[in-house]
One Martini backbone bead per residue (centre of mass of N, CA, C, O) as a GRO file, in nm:
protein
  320
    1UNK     BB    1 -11.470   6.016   9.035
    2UNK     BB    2 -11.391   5.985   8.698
    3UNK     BB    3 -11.118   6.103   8.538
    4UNK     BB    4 -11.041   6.236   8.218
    5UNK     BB    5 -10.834   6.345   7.996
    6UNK     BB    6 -10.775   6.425   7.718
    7UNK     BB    7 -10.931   6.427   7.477
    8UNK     BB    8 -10.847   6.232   7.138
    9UNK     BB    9 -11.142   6.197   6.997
   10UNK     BB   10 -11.345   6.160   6.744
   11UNK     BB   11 -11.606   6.276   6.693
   12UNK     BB   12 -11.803   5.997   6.643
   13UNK     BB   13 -11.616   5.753   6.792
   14UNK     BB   14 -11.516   5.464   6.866
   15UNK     BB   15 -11.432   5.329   7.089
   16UNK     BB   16 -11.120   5.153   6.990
   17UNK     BB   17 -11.117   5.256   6.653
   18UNK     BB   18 -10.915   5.478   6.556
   19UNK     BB   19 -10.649   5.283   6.490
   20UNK     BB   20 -10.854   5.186   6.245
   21UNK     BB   21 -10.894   5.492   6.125
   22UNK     BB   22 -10.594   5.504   6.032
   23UNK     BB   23 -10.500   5.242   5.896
   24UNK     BB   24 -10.731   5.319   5.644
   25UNK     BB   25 -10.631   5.578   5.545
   26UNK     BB   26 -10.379   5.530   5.483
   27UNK     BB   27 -10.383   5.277   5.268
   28UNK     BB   28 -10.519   5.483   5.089
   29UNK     BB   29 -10.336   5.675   5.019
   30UNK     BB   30 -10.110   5.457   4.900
   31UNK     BB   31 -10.290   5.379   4.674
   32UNK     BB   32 -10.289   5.653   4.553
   33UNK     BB   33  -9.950   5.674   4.477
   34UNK     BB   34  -9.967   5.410   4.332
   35UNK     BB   35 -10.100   5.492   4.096
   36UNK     BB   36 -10.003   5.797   4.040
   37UNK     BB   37  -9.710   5.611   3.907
   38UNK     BB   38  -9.855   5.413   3.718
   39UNK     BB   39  -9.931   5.621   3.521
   40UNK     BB   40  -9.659   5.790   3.485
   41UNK     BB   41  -9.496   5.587   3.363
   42UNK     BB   42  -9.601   5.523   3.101
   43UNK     BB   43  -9.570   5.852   2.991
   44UNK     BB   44  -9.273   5.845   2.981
   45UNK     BB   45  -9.216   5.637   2.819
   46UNK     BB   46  -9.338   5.710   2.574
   47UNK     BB   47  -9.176   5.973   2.530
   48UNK     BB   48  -8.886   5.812   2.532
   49UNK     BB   49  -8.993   5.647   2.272
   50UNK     BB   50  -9.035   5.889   2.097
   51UNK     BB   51  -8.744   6.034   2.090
   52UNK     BB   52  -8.604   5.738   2.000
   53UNK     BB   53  -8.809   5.751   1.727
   54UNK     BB   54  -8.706   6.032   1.637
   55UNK     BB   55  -8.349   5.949   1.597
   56UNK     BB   56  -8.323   5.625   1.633
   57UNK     BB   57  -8.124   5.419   1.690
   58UNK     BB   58  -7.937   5.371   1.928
   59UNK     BB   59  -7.584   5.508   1.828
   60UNK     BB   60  -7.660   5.622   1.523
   61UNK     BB   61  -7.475   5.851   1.629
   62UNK     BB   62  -7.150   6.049   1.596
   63UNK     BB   63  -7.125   6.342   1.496
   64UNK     BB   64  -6.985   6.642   1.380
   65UNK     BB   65  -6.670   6.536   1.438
   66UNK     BB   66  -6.683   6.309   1.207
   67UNK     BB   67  -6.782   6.445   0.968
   68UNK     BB   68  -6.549   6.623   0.895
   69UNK     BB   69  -6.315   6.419   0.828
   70UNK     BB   70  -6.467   6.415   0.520
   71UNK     BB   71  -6.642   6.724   0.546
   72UNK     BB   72  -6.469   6.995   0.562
   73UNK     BB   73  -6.596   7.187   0.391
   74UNK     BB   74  -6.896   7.198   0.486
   75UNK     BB   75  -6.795   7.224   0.811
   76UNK     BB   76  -6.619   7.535   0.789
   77UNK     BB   77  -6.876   7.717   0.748
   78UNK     BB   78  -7.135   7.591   1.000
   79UNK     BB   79  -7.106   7.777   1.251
   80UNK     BB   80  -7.281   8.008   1.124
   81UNK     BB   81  -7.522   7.818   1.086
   82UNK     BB   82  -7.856   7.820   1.172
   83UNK     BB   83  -7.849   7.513   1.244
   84UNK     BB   84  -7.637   7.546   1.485
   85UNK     BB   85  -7.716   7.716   1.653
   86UNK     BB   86  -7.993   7.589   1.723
   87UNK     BB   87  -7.772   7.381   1.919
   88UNK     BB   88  -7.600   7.589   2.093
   89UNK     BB   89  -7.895   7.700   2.254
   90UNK     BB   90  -7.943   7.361   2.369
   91UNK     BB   91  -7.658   7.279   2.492
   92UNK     BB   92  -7.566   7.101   2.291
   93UNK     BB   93  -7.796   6.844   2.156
   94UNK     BB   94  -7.840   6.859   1.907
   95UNK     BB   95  -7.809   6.867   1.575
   96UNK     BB   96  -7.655   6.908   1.260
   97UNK     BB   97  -7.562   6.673   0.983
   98UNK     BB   98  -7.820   6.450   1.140
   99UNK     BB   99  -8.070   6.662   1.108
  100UNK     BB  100  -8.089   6.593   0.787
  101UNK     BB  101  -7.888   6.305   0.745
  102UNK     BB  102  -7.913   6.113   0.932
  103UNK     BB  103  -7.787   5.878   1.058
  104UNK     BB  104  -7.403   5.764   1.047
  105UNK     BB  105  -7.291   5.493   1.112
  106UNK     BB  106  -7.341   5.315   0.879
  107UNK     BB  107  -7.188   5.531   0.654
  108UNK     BB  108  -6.908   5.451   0.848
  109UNK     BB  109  -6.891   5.167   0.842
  110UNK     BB  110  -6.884   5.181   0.497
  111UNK     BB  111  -6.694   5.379   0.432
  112UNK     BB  112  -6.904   5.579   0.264
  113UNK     BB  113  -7.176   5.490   0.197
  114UNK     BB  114  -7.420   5.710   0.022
  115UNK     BB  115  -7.697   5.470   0.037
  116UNK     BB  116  -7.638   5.515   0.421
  117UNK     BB  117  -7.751   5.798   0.358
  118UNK     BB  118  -7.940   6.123   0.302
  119UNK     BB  119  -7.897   6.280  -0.030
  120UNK     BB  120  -8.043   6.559  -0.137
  121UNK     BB  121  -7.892   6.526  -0.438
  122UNK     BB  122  -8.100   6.261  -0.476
  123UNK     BB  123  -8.364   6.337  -0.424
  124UNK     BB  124  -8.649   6.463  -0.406
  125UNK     BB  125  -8.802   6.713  -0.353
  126UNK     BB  126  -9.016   6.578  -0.168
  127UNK     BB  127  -8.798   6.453   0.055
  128UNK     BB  128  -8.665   6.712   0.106
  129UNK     BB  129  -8.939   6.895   0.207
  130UNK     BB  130  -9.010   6.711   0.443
  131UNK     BB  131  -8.739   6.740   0.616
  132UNK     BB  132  -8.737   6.998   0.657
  133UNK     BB  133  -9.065   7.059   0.748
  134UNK     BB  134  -9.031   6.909   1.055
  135UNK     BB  135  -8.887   7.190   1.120
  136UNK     BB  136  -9.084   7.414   0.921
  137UNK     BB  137  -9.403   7.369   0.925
  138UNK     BB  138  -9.467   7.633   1.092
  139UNK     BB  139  -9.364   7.859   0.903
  140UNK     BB  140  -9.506   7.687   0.638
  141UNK     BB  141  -9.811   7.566   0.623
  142UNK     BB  142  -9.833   7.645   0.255
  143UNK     BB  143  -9.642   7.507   0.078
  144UNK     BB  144  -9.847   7.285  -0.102
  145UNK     BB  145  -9.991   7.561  -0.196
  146UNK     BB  146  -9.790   7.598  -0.384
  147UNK     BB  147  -9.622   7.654  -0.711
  148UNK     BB  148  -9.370   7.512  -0.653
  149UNK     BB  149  -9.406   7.203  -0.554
  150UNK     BB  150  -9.639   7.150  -0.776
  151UNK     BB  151  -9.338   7.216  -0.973
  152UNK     BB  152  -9.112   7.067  -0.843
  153UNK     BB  153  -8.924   7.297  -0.681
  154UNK     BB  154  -8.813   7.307  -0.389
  155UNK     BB  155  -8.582   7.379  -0.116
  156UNK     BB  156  -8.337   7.354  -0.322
  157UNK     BB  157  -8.423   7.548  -0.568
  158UNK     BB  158  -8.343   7.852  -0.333
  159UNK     BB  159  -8.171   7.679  -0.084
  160UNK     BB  160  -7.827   7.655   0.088
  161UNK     BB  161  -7.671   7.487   0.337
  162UNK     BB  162  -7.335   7.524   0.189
  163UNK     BB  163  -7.418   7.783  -0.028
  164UNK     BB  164  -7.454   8.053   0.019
  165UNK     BB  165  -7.488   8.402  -0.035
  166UNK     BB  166  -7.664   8.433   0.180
  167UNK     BB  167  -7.769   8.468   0.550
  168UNK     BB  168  -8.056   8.521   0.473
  169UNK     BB  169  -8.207   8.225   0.395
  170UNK     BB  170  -7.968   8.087   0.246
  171UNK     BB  171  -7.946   8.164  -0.080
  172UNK     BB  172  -7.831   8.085  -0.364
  173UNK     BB  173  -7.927   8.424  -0.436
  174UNK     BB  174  -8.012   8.733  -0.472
  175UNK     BB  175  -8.250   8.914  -0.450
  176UNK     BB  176  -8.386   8.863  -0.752
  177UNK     BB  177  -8.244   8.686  -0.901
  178UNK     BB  178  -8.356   8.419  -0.826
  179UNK     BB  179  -8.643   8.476  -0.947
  180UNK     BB  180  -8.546   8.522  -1.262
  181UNK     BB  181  -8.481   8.266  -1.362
  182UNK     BB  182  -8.806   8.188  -1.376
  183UNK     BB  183  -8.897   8.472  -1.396
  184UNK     BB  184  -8.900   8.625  -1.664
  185UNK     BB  185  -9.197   8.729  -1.748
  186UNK     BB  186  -9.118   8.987  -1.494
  187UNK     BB  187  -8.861   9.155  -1.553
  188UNK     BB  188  -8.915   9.357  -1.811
  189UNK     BB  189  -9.080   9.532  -1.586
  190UNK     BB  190  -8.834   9.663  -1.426
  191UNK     BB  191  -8.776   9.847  -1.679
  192UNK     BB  192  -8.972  10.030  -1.690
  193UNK     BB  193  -9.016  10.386  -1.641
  194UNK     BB  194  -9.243  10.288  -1.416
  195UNK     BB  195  -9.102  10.086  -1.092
  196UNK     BB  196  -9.002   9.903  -0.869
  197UNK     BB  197  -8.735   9.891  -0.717
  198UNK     BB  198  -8.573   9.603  -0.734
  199UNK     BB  199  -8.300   9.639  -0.887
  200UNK     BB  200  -8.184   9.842  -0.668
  201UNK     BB  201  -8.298   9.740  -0.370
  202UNK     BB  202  -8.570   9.877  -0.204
  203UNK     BB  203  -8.711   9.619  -0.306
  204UNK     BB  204  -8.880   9.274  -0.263
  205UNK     BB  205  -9.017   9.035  -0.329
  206UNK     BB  206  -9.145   8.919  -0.041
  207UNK     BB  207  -9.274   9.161   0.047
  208UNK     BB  208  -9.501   9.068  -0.101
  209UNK     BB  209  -9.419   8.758  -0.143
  210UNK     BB  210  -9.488   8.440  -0.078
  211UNK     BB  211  -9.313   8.149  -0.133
  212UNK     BB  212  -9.439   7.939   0.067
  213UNK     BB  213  -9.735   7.987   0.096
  214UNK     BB  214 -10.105   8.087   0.014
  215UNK     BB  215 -10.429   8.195  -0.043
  216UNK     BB  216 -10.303   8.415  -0.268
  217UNK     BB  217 -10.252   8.508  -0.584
  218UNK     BB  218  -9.933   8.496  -0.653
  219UNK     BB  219  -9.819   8.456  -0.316
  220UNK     BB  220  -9.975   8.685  -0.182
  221UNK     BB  221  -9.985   8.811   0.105
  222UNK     BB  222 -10.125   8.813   0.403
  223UNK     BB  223 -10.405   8.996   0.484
  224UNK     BB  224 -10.666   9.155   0.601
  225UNK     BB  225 -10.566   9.388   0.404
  226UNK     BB  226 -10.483   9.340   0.100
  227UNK     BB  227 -10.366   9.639   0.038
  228UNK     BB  228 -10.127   9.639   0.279
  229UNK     BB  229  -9.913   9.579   0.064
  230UNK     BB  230  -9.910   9.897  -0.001
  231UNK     BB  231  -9.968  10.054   0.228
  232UNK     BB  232  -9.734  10.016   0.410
  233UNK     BB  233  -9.575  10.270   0.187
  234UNK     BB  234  -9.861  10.367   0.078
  235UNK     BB  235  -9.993  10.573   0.344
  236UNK     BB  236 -10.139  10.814   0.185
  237UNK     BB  237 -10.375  10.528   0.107
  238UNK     BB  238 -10.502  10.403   0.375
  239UNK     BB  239 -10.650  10.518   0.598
  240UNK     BB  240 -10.951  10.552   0.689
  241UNK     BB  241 -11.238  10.684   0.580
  242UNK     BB  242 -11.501  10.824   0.507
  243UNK     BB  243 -11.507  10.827   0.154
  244UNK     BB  244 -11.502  10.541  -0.005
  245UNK     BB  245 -11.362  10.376  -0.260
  246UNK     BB  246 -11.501  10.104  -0.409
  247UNK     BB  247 -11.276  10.008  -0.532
  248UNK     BB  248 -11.040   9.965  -0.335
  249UNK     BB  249 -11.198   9.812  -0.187
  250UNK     BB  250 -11.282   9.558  -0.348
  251UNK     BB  251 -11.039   9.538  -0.594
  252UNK     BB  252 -10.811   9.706  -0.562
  253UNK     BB  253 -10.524   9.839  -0.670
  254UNK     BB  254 -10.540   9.624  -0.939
  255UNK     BB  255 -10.759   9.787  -1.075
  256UNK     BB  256 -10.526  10.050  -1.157
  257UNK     BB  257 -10.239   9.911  -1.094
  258UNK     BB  258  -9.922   9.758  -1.202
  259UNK     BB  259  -9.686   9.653  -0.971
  260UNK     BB  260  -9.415   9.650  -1.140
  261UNK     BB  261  -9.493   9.758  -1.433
  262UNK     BB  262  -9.525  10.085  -1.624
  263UNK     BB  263  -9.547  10.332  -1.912
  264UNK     BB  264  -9.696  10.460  -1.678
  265UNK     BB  265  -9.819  10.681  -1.459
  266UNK     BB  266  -9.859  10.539  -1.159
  267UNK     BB  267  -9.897  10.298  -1.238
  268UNK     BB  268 -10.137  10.272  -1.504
  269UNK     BB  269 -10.318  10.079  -1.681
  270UNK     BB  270 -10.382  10.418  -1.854
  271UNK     BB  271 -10.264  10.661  -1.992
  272UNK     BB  272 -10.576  10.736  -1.960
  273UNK     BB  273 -10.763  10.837  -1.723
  274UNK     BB  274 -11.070  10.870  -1.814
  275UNK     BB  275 -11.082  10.593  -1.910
  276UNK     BB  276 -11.033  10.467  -1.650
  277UNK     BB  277 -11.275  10.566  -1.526
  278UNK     BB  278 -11.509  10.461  -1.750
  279UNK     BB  279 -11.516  10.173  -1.688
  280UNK     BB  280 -11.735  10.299  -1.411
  281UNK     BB  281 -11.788  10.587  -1.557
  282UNK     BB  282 -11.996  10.599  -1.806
  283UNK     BB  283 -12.207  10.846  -1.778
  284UNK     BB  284 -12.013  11.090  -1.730
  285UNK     BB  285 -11.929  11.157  -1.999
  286UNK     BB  286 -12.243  11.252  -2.098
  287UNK     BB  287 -12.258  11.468  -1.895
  288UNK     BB  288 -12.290  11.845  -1.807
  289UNK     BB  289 -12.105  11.872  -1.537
  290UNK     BB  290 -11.824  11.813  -1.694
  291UNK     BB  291 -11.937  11.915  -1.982
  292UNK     BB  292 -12.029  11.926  -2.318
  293UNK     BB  293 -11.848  11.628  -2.352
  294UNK     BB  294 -11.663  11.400  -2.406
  295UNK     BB  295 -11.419  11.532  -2.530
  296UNK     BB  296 -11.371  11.669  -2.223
  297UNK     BB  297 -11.275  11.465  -2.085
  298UNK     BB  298 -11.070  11.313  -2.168
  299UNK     BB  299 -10.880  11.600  -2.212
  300UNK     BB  300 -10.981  11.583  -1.894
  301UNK     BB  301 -10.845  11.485  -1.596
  302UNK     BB  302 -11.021  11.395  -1.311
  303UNK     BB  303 -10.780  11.473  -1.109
  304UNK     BB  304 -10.827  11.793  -1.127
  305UNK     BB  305 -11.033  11.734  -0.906
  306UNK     BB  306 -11.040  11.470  -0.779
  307UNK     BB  307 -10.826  11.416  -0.622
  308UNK     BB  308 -10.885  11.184  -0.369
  309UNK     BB  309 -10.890  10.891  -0.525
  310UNK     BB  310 -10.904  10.679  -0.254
  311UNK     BB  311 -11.014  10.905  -0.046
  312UNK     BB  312 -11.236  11.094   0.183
  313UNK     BB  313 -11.323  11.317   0.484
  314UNK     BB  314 -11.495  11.537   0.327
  315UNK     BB  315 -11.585  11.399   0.031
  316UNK     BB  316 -11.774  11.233  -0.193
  317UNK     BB  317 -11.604  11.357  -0.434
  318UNK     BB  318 -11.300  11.357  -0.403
  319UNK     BB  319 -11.258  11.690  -0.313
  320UNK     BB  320 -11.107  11.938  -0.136
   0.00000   0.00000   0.00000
């Protein structure tokens, strides 16, 4: 009887047809190797296409060592400037004097002729705001919605990037200082007897404003609870509490205080607290509970009883 050596074919397949049964399963794979080869070099051309469309036709940079050699002063103090910074952090590959001023080849080669680069003080405000955008639109993505741009205000009408004051946002002027250029009729407010210490320098217009554009009225900072604006600083006002001022939730802090400055103790939009407080509780005044009559509720406030007008953990009366 004939004996045959080790198996070697697979299960339920044709004797002597395994060798072509490989040799299609290679075929394939190799079909399969340069289709996936074919497809990705398209996108890899579009991608290098793409950085070199956003770049400039090859060769239009010169380098920022070209650029001192005429804009010495310029460039004296570029070395510490955020925007070198973070060329420097990218293996020096990013531009510098070239990422604002667009390819400076042109503008080399005609001796300097200032038509041929792009010079933010001859553009317009919106020229200018655009071209920051490309590398800020991620950080600022509501400028377009500030009332700043919308006058025309432009970012080099309070940022400068080579003769800034501050170190921090490049600012023209350190705040207020900057903000009351423009703000006239908000600084007499911070002179007045009772006001956030701005001029001293303890609070800063930012903290509480966005410059570059929000979704509520003058620029106030977006917070999940607008209050937060406030509370940030003046914590024991935070809450939250057991039996919340429907005032302090519904219309915020600016329902009873003047944010900037004013007249009253604790910025209250009004000299007398019970006046104040009668504008919702109106009749309170009238009432047997609180005295014998209106007179007497006037001439006592309020908070001599209610101590805890934010809000209280205790009392629904907000009494202590």
């Amino acid at each position: 009887m004939r004996r045959d050596g080790p198996v070697s074919r697979l299960i339920g397949a044709v004797p002597g047809r395994l060798p072509g049964l490989q040799a299609f399963l290679m075929l394939l794979l190799c079909v399969g190797m340069l289709s996936v080869a074919a497809n990705a070099a398209p996108a890899h051309g579009a991608k290098q296409a793409n950085v070199q469309a956003s770049q400039g036709p090859s060769g239009d940079y010169v380098g920022t060592d070209t650029c001192a050699t005429c804009h010495e002063e310029a460039a004296k103090g570029f070395a510490s400037n955020p925007h070198t910074k973070i060329a420097m952090m990218h293996g020096k590959s990013g531009v510098t004097c070239e990422g604002c001023h667009g390819p400076g080849k042109a503008h080399v080669d005609a001796g300097g002729d200032a038509s041929k680069i792009f010079n933010p003080a001859k553009a317009t405000a919106k020229e200018v705001d655009e071209r920051c955008l490309s590398c800020h639109a991620g950080t600022h993505p509501n400028f377009e919605r500030s009332p700043h741009p919308k006058a025309g205000v432009g970012c080099t009408g309070c940022h400068s990037i080579h003769a800034a004051k501050t170190e921090e946002s490049l600012l023209k002027a350190p705040q207020p200082q900057l903000c009351y250029q423009c703000h006239t009729d908000v600084k007499p407010s911070f002179s007045m007897p009772f006001h956030h210490r701005v001029n001293e320098g303890l609070v800063k217009c930012s903290d509480c404003h966005d410059t570059h554009g929000t979704f509520q009225n003058t620029n106030l900072r977006n917070t999940a609870d607008q209050n937060m604006i406030c509370t940030k600083c003046h914590t024991e006002t935070r809450g939250p509490f057991v039996f919340e001022h429907a005032a302090v939730k519904a219309e915020g802090c600016t329902a009873c205080h003047t944010p900037h400055g004013s007249q009253n103790a604790r910025l209250l939009n009004m000299p007398n607290i019970a006046t104040l407080c009668n504008q919702c509780h109106s009749p309170v005044s009238a009432g047997t509970v609180h005295g014998v009559g209106a007179g007497s509720i006037t001439s006592t406030p309020c908070i001599s009883c209610h101590t805890m007008i934010h809000g209280s953990n205790l009392s629904q009366a907000f009494v202590r």
